[in-house]
C-alpha positions in Angstrom: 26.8 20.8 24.6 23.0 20.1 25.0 22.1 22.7 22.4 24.5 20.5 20.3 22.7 17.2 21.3 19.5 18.9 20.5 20.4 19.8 17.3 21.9 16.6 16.3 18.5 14.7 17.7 16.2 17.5 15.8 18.4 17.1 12.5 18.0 13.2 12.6 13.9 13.2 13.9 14.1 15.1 10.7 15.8 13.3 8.1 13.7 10.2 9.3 10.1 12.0 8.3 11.1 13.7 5.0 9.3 12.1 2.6 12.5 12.9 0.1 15.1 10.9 2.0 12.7 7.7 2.6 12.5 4.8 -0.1 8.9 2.4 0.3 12.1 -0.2 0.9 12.4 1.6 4.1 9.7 0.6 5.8 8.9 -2.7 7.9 5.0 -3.7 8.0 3.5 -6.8 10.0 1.7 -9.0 7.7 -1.8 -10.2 7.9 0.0 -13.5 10.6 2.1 -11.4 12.6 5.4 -11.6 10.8 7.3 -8.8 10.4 8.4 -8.1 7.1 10.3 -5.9 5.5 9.1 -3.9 1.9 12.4 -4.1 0.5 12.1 -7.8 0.4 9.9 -6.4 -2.8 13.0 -4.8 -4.2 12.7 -4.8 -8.0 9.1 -6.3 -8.2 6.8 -3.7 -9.4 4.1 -3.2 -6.6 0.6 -2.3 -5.8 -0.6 -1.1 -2.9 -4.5 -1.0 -1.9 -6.0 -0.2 1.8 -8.8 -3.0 1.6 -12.0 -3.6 3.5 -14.3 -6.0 4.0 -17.6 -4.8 4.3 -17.6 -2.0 1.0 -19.1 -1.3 -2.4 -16.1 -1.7 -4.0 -14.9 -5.4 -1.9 -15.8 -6.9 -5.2 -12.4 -5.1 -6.4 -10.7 -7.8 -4.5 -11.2 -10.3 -7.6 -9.4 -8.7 -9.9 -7.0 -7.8 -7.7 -6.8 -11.4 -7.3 -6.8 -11.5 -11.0 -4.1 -9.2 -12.2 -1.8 -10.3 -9.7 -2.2 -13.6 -11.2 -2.0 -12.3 -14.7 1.4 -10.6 -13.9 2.9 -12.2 -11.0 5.7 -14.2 -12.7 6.4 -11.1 -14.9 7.6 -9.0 -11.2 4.2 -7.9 -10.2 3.2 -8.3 -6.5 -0.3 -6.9 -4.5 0.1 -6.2 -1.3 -3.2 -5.7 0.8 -3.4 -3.2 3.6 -7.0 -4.0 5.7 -8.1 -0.3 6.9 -11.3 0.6 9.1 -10.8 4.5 8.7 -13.9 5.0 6.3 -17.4 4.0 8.0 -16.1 1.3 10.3 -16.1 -1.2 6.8 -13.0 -2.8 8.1 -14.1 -4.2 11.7 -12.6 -7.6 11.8 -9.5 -9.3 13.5 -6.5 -9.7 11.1 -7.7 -13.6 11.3 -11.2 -12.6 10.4 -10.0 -10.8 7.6 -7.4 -13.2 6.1 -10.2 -16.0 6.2 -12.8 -13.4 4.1 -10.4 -12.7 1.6 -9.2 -16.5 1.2 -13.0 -18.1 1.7 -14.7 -15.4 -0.5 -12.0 -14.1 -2.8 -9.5 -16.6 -3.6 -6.6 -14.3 -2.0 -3.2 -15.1 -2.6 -1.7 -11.5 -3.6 0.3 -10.8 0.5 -2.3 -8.9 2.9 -0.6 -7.3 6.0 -2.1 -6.6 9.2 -4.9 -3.6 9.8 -3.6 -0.2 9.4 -4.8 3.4 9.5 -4.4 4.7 6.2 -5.4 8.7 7.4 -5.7 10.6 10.0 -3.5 11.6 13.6 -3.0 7.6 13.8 -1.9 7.1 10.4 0.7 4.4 9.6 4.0 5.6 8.3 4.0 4.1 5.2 0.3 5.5 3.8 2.0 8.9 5.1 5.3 8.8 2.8 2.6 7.2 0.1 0.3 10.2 0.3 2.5 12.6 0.1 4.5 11.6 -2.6 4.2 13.3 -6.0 3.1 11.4 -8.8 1.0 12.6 -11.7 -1.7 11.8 -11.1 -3.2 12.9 -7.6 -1.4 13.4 -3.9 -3.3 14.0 -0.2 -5.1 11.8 1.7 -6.8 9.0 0.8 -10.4 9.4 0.1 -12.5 5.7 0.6 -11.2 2.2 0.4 -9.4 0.3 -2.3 -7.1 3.4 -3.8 -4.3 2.1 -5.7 -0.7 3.4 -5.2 1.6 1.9 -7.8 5.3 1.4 -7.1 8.1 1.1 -9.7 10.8 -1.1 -9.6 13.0 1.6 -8.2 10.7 1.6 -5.2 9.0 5.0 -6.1 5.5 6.1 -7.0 4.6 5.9 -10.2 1.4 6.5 -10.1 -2.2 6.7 -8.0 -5.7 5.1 -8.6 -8.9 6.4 -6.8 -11.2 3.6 -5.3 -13.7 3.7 -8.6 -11.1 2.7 -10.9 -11.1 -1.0 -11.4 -8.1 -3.0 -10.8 -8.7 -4.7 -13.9 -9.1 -1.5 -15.9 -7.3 -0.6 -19.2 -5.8 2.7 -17.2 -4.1 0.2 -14.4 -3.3 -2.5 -16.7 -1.3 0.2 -19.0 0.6 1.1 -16.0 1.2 -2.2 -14.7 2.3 -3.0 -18.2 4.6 0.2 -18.7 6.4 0.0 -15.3 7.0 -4.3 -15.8 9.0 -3.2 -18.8 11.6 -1.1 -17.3 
């Protein structure tokens, strides 16, 4: 019977972690106040994900962030910021120091979610099923700050931006467009 028990516990640890059985809908994140919310709230949107920082080269990205989402939000497009300090302490603020930045310097209004890790042994859940999705463009961990992971309606990845492509490039605005008219 506890070999059973074992089993059944083993079977089901598993089924959680595979990356194959697990929808981005599947996951619950706190946001940038402290809510919990839950990713399939996002159900049928088409989504961008982007681990954000603060203090980086490419921080400026977070204005046309700012301005795509505004561009496309009424067409099912959402941006959904995820503050990380894994690369060079460039993340260091409180969620409340962070959510001030972005709205003060930025004009923010795509949702931001509280700090995560994005690689590593403490990395969050979600940036793990992300990473190690396929896609064609690129899978693994993330590199720097401000990579792109873009979600179809169907709630799988579509496709994956490196931190030097601009969120207002013709390669992300192509996809953006492609995956809105679905």
């Amino acid at each position: 019977m506890k070999i059973l028990f074992s089993l059944i516990i083993l079977f089901m640890a598993s089924s959680i972690t595979d990356n194959k059985n697990t929808s981005i809908y599947n996951f619950n994140m706190t946001d940038i106040d402290g809510n919990e919310v839950s990713l399939s709230e996002y159900k049928g949107k088409v989504i961008m994900l982007v681990n954000v920082a603060s203090k980086c080269g490419f921080t400026s990205q977070y204005e046309g962030l700012q301005s795509i989402y505004d561009e496309y939000k009424d067409e099912g497009f959402v941006i959904l910021g995820f503050p990380a300090n894994n690369f060079k302490g460039q993340e260091p603020g409180t969620d409340e120091e962070i959510k001030q930045f972005c709205t003060l310097e930025y004009g923010v209004e795509f949702p931001m979610f509280s700090k995560v890790s994005v690689k590593g042994e403490d990395q969050d859940p979600l940036f793990s099923y992300l990473t190690g999705q396929p896609n064609p463009d690129f899978d693994g961990e993330i590199k720097w700050n401000f990579e792109k992971f873009l979600v179809g309606k169907d709630g799988s990845l579509k496709r994956r931006f490196r931190s030097s492509v601009k969120p207002e490039s013709e390669e992300i605005l192509e996809a953006v467009k492609t995956e809105l008219s679905k």
